[in-house]
Every structure is written in C-alpha cells, then in structure tokens.
C-alpha positions in Angstrom: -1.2 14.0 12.8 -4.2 16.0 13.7 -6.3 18.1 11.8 -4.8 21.5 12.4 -1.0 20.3 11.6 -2.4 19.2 8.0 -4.3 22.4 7.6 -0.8 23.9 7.8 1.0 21.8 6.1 -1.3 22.1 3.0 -0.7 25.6 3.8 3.1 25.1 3.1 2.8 23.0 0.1 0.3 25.4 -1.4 2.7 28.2 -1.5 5.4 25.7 -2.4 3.3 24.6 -5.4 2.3 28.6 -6.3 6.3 29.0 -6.0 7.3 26.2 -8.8 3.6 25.2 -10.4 5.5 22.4 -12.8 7.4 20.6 -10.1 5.7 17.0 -9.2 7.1 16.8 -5.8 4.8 19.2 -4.1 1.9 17.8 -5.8 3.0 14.4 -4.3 3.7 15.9 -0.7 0.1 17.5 -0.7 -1.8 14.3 -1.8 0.0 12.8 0.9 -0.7 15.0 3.4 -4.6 15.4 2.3 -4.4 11.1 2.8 -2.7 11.6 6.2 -5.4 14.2 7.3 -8.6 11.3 5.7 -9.5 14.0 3.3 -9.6 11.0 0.8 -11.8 12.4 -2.1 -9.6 15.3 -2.5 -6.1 13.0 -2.2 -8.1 11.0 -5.1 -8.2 14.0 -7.1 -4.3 15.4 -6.5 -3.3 11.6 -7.3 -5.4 11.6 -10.3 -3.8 14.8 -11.2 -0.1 12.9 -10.7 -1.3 10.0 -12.9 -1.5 12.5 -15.6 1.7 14.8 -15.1 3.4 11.0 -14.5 2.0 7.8 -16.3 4.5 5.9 -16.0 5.1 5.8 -12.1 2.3 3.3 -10.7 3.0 4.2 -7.2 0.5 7.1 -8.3 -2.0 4.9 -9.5 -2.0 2.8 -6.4 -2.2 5.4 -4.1 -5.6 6.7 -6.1 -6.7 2.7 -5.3 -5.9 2.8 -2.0 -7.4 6.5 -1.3 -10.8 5.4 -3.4 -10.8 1.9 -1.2 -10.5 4.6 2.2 -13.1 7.1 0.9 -15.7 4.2 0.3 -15.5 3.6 -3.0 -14.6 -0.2 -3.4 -16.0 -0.9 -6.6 -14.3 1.6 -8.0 -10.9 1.0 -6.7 -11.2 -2.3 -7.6 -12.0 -1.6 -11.4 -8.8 1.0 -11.0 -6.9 -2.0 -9.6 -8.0 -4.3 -12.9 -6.8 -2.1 -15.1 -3.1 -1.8 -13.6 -2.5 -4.7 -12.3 -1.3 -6.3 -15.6 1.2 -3.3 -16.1 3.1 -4.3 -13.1 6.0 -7.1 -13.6 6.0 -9.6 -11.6 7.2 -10.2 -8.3 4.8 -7.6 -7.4 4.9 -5.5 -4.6 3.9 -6.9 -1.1 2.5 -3.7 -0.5 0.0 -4.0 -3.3 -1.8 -7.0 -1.3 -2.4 -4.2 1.3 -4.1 -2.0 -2.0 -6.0 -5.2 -3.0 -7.1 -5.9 -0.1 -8.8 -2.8 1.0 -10.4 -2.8 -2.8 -12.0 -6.1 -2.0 -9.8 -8.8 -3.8 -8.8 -10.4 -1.1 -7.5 -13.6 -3.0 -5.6 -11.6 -5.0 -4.1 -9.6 -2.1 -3.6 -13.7 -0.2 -1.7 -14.8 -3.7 0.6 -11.9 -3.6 1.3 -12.4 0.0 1.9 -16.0 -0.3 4.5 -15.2 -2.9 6.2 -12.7 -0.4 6.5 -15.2 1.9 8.0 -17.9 0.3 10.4 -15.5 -1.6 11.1 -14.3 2.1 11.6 -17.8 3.2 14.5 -18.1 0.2 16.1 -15.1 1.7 14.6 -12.7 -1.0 14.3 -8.8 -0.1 10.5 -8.7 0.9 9.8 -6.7 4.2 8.5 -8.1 6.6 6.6 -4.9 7.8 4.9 -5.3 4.3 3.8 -8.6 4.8 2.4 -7.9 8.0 0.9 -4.7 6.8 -1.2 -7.3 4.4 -1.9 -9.7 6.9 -3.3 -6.9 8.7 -5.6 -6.0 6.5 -6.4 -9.0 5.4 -7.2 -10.1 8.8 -5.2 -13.0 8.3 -1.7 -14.5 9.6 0.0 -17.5 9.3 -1.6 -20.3 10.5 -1.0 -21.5 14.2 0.1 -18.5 15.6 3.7 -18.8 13.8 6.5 -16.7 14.8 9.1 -15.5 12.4 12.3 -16.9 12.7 15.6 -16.8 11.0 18.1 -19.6 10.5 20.7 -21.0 8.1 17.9 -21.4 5.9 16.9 -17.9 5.9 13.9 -16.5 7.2 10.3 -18.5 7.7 7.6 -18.4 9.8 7.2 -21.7 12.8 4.5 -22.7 14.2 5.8 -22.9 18.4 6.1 -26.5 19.4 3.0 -28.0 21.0 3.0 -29.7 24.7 0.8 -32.7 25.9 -0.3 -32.9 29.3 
C-alpha cells in the first residue's frame, strides 16, 4: 500500500470513528492501517488506546509488541512481551514466535515454533504460513533444506534424500 492510499484511508476511518466515537472496530482498522503505512509510533499509541477500551483481547497487546519491535524499540517490546506472555494459555500462538522474535527472544520465539511443528506433524491445526512467517524472521528453517510433506502420518517436514557419486 503506498503512502497516499493510507493517508486516505485514515481519512475514512477518521470520519467513521467521528460518526460512532465508542465503537472499537474503527479504532482497530486505523491502528492497522497507521502499521500498514510504518507510521509505527502512532499504531503504538491507537493499540495502546485498544488495550484500554479492551483488556481482555491480547491480540491488542501483541500488536503494541510487534509495532514497538518495528518502531525500534526492542527493549521495550520485549518488557511488554514479559508481562503477557504468562496470560496466554498454552499452545500459544505460532504467530507470537513472529512477536518474540522481532522483540529479541529469539529462544522463546524457536520454543514456540518447535511446538508448532511437532503439533503440526500430529496433524494439529497450526498454519503452516505461521510457522514460516517465524522461520522468517527468525532466520531460521528446518534443518537440511527440508520440504514439507504430507502423508498417512500427517504433515512433517523431510529432509530430500542425499546421492553419492
């Protein structure tokens, strides 16, 4: 999206928000537009605002993580990131590795990935996009160049057979 099709869009949502000032769901669409057009600090501040119309959805809080990790403020996502992680029940989200990892916990992000993939690999509902969204991020991806593959035993990831010459 470029910069002048989020100028308008915040345009939209402005007058949306002006229309119905209690609703949440504008609040959410601006946020996410201000993140779309990297205006980070100001998506921190319209997710902060969420976190406080809306404590208990955590979505919220992790999108202020992941726009303080993209403004440049690591340290401060991360401390964020400590103090919610042990709010959300387990089997986490894979896309919270992707939060974690852009934070700077990187073994944190790797242990919630590894958990992904072997409840993938027991035919659990964990998207693959999320896990490779991680490994992205991370920088990292199964070892040996592995391909994902489904079989009778569900999905996994396979390292490609080898050849001597």
């Amino acid at each position: 999206m470029i910069a002048g099709n989020t100028d308008r869009g915040l345009e939209v949502i402005q007058e949306a928000i002006r229309l119905d000032p209690f609703s949440v769901q504008p609040r959410a669409m601006r946020a996410w537009i201000l993140t779309v057009g990297q205006r980070y600090a100001e998506a921190v501040r319209e997710y902060e605002g969420l976190v406080a119309r809306v404590p208990e959805e955590k979505g919220n809080v992790l999108n202020v993580v992941s726009s303080l990790a993209l403004a440049g403020w690591p340290g401060e996502a991360a401390r964020r990131l400590g103090e919610i992680l042990p709010t959300i029940p387990s089997a986490r989200p894979v896309t919270l590795a992707v939060d974690l990892a852009r934070a700077g916990d990187a073994a944190a992000a790797r242990d919630i990935v590894k958990q992904a993939v072997a409840l993938k690999e027991w035919g659990g509902r964990v998207p693959a996009s999320g896990i490779a969204a991680a490994y992205a991020v991370l920088g990292t991806g199964p070892r040996c160049g592995a391909n994902r593959v489904s079989g009778t035993s569900g999905t996994r990831w396979a390292c490609p057979a080898t050849t001597r010459s």
